[in-house]
C-alpha positions as CSV (number, residue, x, y, z in Angstrom):
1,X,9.2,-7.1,13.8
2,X,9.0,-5.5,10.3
3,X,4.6,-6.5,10.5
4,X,3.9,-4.2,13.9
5,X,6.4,-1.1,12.8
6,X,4.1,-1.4,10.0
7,X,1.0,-1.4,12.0
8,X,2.2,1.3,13.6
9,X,2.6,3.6,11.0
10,X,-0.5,3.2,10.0
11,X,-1.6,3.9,13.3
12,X,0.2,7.4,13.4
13,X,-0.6,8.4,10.1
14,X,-4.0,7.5,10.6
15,X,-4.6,9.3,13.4
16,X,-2.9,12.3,12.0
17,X,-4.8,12.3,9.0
18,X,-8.3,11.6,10.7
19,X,-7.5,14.9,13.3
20,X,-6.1,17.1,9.6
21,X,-10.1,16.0,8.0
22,X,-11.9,17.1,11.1
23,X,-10.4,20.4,11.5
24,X,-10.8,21.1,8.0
25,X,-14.6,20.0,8.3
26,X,-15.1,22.3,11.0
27,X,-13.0,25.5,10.0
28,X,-13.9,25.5,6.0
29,X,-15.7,22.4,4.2
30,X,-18.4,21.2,6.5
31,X,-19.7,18.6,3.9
32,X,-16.0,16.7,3.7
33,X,-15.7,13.4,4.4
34,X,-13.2,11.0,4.5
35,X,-13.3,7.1,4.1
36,X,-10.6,4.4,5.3
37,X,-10.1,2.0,2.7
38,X,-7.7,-1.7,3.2
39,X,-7.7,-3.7,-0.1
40,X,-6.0,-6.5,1.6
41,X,-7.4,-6.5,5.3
42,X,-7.1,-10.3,6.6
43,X,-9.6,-11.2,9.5
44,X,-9.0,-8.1,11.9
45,X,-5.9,-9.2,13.9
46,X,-2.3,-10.1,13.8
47,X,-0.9,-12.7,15.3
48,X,2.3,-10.6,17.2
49,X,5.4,-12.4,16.3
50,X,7.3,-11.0,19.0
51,X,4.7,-12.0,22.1
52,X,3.2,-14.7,20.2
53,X,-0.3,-12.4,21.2
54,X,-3.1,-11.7,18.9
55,X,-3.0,-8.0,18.4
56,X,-5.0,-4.6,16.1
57,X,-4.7,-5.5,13.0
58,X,-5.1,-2.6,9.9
59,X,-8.9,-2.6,10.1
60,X,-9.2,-2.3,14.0
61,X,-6.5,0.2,14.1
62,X,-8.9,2.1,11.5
63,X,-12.2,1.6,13.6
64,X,-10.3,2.7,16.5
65,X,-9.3,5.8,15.0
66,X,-9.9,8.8,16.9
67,X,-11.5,11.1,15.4
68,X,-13.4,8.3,13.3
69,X,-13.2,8.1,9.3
70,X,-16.7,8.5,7.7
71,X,-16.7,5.0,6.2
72,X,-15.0,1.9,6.6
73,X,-13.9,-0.2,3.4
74,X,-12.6,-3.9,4.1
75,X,-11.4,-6.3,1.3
76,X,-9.8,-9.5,1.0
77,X,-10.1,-11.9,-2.2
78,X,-10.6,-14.8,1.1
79,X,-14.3,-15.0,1.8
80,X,-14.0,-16.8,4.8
81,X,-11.3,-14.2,6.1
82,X,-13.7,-11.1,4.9
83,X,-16.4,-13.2,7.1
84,X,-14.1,-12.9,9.9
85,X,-13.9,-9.6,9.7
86,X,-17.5,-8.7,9.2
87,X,-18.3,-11.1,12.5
88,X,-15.6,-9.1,14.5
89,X,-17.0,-5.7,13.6
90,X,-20.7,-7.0,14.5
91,X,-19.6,-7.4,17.6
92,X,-19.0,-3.6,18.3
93,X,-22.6,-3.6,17.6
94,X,-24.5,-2.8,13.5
95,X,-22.1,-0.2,11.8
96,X,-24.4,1.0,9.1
97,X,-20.7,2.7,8.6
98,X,-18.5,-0.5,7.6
99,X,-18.8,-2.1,4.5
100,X,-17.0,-5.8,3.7
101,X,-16.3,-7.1,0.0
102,X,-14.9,-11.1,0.0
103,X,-13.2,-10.1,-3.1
104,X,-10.9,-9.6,-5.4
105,X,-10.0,-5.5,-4.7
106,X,-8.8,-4.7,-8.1
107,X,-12.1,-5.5,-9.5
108,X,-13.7,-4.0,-6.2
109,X,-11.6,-0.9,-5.5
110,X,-12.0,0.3,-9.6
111,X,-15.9,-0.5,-9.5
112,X,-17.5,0.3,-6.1
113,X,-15.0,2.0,-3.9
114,X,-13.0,4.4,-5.3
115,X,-16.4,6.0,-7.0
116,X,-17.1,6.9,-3.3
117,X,-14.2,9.1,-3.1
118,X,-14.9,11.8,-5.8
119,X,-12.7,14.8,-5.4
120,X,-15.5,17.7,-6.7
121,X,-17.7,15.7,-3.8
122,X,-15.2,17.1,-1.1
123,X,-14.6,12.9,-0.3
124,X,-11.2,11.9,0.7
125,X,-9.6,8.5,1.2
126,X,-6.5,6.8,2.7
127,X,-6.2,3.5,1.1
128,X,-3.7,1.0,2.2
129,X,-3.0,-1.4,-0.7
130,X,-0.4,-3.9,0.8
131,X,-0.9,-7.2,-0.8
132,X,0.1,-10.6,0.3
133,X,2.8,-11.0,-3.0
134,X,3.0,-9.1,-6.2
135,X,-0.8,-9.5,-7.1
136,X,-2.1,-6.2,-7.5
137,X,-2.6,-4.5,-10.5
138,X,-1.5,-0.8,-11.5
139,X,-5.1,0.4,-12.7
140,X,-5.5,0.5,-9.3
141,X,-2.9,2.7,-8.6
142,X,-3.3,4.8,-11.6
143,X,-6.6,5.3,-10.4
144,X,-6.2,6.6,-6.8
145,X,-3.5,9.2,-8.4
146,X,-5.9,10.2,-11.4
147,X,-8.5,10.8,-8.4
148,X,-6.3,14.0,-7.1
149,X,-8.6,12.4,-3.5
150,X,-7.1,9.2,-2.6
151,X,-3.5,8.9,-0.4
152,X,-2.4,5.3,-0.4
153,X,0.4,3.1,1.2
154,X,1.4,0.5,-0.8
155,X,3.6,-2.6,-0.5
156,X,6.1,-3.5,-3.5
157,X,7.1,-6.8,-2.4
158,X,10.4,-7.0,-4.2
159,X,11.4,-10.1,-2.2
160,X,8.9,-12.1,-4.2
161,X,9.8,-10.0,-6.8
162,X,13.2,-11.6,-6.5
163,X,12.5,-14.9,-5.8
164,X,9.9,-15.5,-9.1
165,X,10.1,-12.7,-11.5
166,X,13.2,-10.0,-11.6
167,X,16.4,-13.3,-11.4
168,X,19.4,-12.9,-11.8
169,X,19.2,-15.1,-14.6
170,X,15.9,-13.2,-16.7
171,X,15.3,-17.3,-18.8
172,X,14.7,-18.8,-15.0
173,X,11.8,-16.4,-13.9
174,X,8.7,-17.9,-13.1
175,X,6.0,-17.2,-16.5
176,X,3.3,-16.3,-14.0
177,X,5.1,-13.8,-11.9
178,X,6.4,-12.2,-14.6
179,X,3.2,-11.6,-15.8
180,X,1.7,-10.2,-12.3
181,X,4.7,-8.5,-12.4
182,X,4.0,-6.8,-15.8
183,X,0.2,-5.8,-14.1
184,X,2.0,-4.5,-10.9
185,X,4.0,-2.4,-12.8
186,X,1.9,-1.8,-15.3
187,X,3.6,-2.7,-18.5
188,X,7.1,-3.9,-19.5
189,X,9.2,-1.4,-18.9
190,X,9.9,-3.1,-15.2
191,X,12.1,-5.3,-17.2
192,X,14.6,-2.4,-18.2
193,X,14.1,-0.8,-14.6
194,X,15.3,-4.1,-13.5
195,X,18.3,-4.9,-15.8
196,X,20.8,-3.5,-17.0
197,X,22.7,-4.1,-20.3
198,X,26.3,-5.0,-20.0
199,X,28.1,-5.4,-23.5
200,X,30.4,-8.2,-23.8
201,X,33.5,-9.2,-25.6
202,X,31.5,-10.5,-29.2
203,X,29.8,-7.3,-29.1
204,X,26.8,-8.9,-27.4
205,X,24.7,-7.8,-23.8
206,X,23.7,-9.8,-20.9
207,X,21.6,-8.6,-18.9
208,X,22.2,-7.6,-15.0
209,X,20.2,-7.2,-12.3
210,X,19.8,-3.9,-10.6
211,X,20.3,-3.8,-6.9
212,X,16.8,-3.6,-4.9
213,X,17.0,0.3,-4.0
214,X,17.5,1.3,-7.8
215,X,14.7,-0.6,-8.4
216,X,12.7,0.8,-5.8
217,X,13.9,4.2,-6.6
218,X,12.4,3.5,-9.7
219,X,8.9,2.5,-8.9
220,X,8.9,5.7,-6.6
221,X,9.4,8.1,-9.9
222,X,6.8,5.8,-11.4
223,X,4.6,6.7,-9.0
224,X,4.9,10.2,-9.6
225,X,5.5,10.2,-13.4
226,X,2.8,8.0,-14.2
227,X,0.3,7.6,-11.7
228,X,0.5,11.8,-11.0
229,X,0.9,11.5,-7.2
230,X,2.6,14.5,-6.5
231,X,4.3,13.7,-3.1
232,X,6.1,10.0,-2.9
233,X,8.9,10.6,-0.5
234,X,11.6,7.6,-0.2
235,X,10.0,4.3,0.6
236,X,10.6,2.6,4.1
237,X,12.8,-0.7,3.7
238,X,10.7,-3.4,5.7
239,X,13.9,-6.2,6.5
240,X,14.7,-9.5,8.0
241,X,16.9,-9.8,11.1
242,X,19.8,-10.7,8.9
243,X,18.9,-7.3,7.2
244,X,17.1,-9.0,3.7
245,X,15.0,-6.2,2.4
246,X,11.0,-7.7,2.3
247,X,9.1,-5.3,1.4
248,X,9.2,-1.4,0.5
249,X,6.5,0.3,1.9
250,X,5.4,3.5,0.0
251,X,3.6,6.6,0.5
252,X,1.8,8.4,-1.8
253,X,-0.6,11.6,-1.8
254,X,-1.5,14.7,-3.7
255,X,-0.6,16.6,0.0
256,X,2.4,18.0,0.7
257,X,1.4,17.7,4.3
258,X,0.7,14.5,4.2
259,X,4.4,13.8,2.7
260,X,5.8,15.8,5.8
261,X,3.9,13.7,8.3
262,X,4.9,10.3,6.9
263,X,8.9,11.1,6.4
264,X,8.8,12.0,10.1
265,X,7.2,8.9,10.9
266,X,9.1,6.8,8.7
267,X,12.5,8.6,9.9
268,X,11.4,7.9,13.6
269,X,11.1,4.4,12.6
270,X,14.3,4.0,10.8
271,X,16.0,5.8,13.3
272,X,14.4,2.8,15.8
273,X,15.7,0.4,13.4
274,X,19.1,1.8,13.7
């Protein structure tokens, strides 16, 4: 399913990036460090819905990591499911290492997290910012591309995109997705990303909707354009059985390195899919 060949490209990259850290640590900057950051990390697990088996989720894939990230950053806006999470890492024994927020990560990533990654301070995140629908805002992602030290994965959900805000018909969108959608996005101009124009006979337009990988396409030059990532290689298409496009999962770094690691695992993945 779409949720483990997720899962395990975090897992890869993960691993790859933890092994790139620790040889740079040791051959040239023995001060770096490196922090794992999930803005959206649920209660630990994931329920596997191909077994039906509780399996890693993000966060215990992390903490499993070998070699391990300096610091561990868990958030989820659910206080009972950060609790979860805090009562499943306890268990490993005190981790003076892990830190859990029940809150909301835009206001927690921007104020206590992302400080902790400072570039000049030779700290270095990967931050995986893959929300439950559109609700995450594009400060956030500005900000981990202005910080030339955080790589993030990030899920545009355009299925609930398409559902509530970018319709068919622009008058039947849904007044409270359109507006996350403006914060996703990051202002307005998602609208003419999303539509285009088509003149008419009475020298009117009517707008059109743009098929999913224009729009996606899109969102990947915003991502270099505006938030100054300067490696975004083509999204992966997370689908349905019957093919439906649910989410597009992104990569984005300042590493060119980084971008050559994730298109192999990505292509690996697709070529699974296939």
């Amino acid at each position: 399913m779409w949720s483990e060949v997720k899962l395990a490209i975090i897992r890869e990259y993960a691993s790859a990036y933890s092994r790139i850290m620790e040889a740079q640590r040791r051959e040239k900057i023995r001060s770096l460090q490196w922090l794992y950051i999930d803005a959206y990390a649920g209660p630990g697990y994931h329920l596997s819905k191909r077994s039906g088996e509780l399996i890693e989720g993000s966060p215990l894939i992390a903490l499993n990591t070998d070699p391990p990230f300096c610091e561990y950053h868990f958030i989820d806006a659910d206080v009972e499911r950060a609790k979860q999470l805090r009562s499943l890492v306890d268990r490993f024994g005190p981790r003076n290492d892990v830190f859990t927020y029940g809150a909301d990560c835009n206001n927690v990533l921007l104020k206590e997290v992302f400080p902790r990654a400072k570039y000049g301070e030779y700290k270095r995140a990967l931050c995986l910012l893959d929300p439950y629908n559109i609700d995450l805002t594009w400060a956030v992602i500005e900000a981990a591309g202005m910080s030339k030290s955080v790589e993030v994965f990030v899920n545009l959900m355009i299925m609930d995109i398409n559902r509530n805000a970018l319709r068919k018909d622009p008058d039947k969108s849904i007044e409270s997705k359109v507006a996350q959608m403006t914060r996703l996005w990051g202002d307005e101009s998602w609208r003419d990303a999303g539509y285009d124009q088509i003149p008419t006979l009475f020298d009117q337009q009517i707008p059109q909707k743009v098929p999913n990988d224009r729009f996606a396409e899109a969102f990947r030059r915003r991502l270099e354009k505006r938030a100054g990532f300067k490696f975004v290689p083509k999204p992966m298409a997370m689908k349905t059985k019957s093919n439906s496009v649910i989410y597009y999962l992104y990569f984005a770094s300042q590493n060119k390195t980084g971008m050559g690691i994730v298109n192999d695992i990505f292509d690996k993945y697709r070529h699974k899919e296939v």
